[in-house]
C-alpha positions, 0 to 999 in steps of 0.5 A: 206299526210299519214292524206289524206291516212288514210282518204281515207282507212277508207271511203273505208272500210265503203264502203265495210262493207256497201255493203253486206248490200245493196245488201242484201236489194236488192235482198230481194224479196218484198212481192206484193198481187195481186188482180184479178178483173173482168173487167164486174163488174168495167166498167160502162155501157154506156147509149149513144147508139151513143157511140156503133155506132164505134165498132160492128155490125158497122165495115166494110173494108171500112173507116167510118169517123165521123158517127152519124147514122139517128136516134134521141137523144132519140133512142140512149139514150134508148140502154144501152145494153152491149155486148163483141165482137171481130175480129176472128183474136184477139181472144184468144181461150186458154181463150175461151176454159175456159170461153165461155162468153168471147165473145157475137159475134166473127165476120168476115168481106169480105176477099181478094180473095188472103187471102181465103183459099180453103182447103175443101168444108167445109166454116167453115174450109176454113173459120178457115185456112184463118184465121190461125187458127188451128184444136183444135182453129177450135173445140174450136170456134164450141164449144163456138158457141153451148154454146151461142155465135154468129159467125157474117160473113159479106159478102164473098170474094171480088177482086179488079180492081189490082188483075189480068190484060191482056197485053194491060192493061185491067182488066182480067174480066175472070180470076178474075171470074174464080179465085173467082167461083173456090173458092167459088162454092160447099161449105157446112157450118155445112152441109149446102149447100152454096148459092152465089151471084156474083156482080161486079163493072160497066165500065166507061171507059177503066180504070175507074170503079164505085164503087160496088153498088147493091140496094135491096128491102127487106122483112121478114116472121118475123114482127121483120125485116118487117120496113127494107124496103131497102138496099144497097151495095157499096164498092170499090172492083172490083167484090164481092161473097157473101155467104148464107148458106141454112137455116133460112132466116131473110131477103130476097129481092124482088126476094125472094134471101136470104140477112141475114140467121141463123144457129142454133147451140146449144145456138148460131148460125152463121150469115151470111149476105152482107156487106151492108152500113149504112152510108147512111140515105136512106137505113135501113143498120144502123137499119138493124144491130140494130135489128140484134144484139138484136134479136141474143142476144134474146134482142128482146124477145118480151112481146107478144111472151111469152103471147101468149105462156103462154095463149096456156097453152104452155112452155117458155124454155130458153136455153140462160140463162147463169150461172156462170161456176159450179154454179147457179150465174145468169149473168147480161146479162141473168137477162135482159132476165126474163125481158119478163117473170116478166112483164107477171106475173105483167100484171096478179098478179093472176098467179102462175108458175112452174120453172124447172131447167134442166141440160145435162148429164155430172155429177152424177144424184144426183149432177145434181138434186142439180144443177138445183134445185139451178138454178131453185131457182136463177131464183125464187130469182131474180123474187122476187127482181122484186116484184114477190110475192114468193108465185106465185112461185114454183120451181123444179130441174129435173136434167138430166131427161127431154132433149130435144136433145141428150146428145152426142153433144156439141150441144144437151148438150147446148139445154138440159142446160135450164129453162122451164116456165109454168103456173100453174092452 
């Protein structure tokens, strides 16, 4: 008995004089190093453009299953462009506010009625509110939109056949409409009157009511939009208020009433459009959205616009090609946009050209000379990658001395952040 004892005193004192041991190896913090590696440079760009038809421009409030769009192998194959996106209410504007190019569209889709939020005449803050969006979120996203990117708002506000019904059980039609006017009439965006159109859903019976459905026969000042030929609306809501700032307008239907304007804003701008289908093969609403997105991502930059620029003796300034923050590192979606401008001087070998770099005015005059200088001299660098002889190409940094807005705005300061183009005789 006193062998077991004994036995067991000494397996506890072992135990004992072992623990401090242990918990100090425990509690020894572990040394990690931790790399931050940015997603753009490890993700692989896909060359399937049917990949692209499940996310943006291809959203709606309507469930889409098992979309493969109208066109051939070959017209999806070509489109390898790689753009950011989100939904206003995912996006992280503490990020944003550091980095403008988180995102390339933030988009907004038909709001419920109920959800709308009538605050002001102002559709931009009735717009934020809507979405929870604070005052300082509100001043952040104007500020990322003049600095390149596009807000993409589809559509309006919407009812559907539940929301308001008379004491026999009949839609309220008036109350409905009364409710959707008095949120939607006399409202300006960036001071811009706002146009609206009223559609509604067609009676089959007491209860029943077909789905909205509004065709359109479509045409555009701009041969770009001219093979959008028709579209179509058609949802299930009860009765819709589409939104048309006065401004830009893109597209337009047989009565001249506008289907898709633009607000320049800085770099950027603001879409508004309806939410038109692009399920159905008969209508343009998949092409409709194609071209869309390359014409605001300036992905459209056609060889035939620059020519005809560059033979009229005339400048090429592009405020959209984008740097690196507080340096002159071309980004690669800004490298596509020179694209233009490399086959024009492959076309004609003889020509040389001036490349102006240009800044705003924040910063010393000397900082901002060296700066635009380093970016005028990026652009060199990268025509010299694409076989540009460096010879044909003279480079200049004006700095802060040559805008073309004022330097007072978010807005001026983005359109004074450019390189100029001109050919040299």
């Amino acid at each position: 008995m006193k062998y077991y004892l004994m036995v067991l005193m000494l397996l506890f004192i072992g135990c004992a004089n072992n623990t401090p041991k242990l918990d100090k190896q425990i509690t020894t913090p572990e040394e990690v190093e931790i790399y931050d590696i940015d997603v753009d440079n490890v993700m692989p760009v896909i060359h399937n453009g049917r990949k692209m038809l499940h996310n943006f421009p291809f959203v709606s409030n309507n469930v889409i299953l098992d979309f493969k769009g109208k066109f051939s192998n070959q017209f999806y194959d070509r489109i390898d462009y790689r753009y950011k996106f989100s939904s206003l209410d995912k996006v992280d504007f503490w990020k944003l506010r550091t980095n403008p190019f988180l995102y390339d569209f933030i988009y907004v889709l038909p709001m419920w009625v109920n959800d709308f939020k009538r605050v002001s005449n102002d559709l931009f803050k009735n717009i934020g509110f809507s979405y929870n969006l604070s005052l300082r979120e509100q001043e952040i996203l104007k500020w990322w939109v003049a600095q390149g990117g596009i807000l993409w708002v589809e559509g309006g506000i919407y009812s559907t056949r539940y929301d308001t019904f008379k004491r026999i059980g009949e839609i309220d039609e008036e109350a409905i409409r009364n409710k959707l006017v008095s949120k939607s009439r006399r409202l300006q965006f960036f001071h811009r009157n706002v146009l609206t159109s009223v559609y509604k859903a067609k009676k089959v019976d007491y209860v029943n009511y077909k789905p909205l459905e509004v065709s359109f026969k479509t045409h555009s000042k701009y041969k770009y939009f001219q093979d959008i030929k028709s579209l179509k609306i058609k949802n299930n809501n009860y009765m819709s208020v589409y939104f048309m700032p006065k401004s830009e307008y893109l597209l337009q239907d047989s009565k001249n009433r506008p289907l898709v304007s633009f607000i320049r804003y800085g770099k950027g701008g603001v879409v508004f459009l309806n939410d038109f289908e692009f399920v159905n093969k008969r209508y343009d609403g998949e092409l409709l959205r194609w071209k869309l997105m390359f014409y605001l991502l300036n992905k459209k930059y056609l060889n035939k616009d620059i020519e005809n620029k560059f033979n009229n003796n005339k400048i090429v300034s592009l405020n959209n090609l984008y740097f690196e923050f507080n340096s002159y590192r071309l980004t690669q979606n800004s490298k596509r946009l020179l694209k233009p401008i490399i086959h024009y001087l492959k076309k004609y070998p003889k020509t040389k050209i001036l490349v102006v770099g240009n800044t705003d005015s924040i910063g010393s005059n000397a900082y901002n000379k060296k700066l635009s200088y380093n970016r005028a001299n990026a652009v060199k660098q990268e025509m010299i990658k694409n076989h540009i002889s460096p010879n044909r190409i003279k480079i200049r940094g004006d700095g802060e001395e040559n805008p073309v807005a004022s330097n007072k705005t978010d807005e001026g300061r983005a359109k004074n952040r450019r390189v100029d183009f001109k050919i040299m005789k």
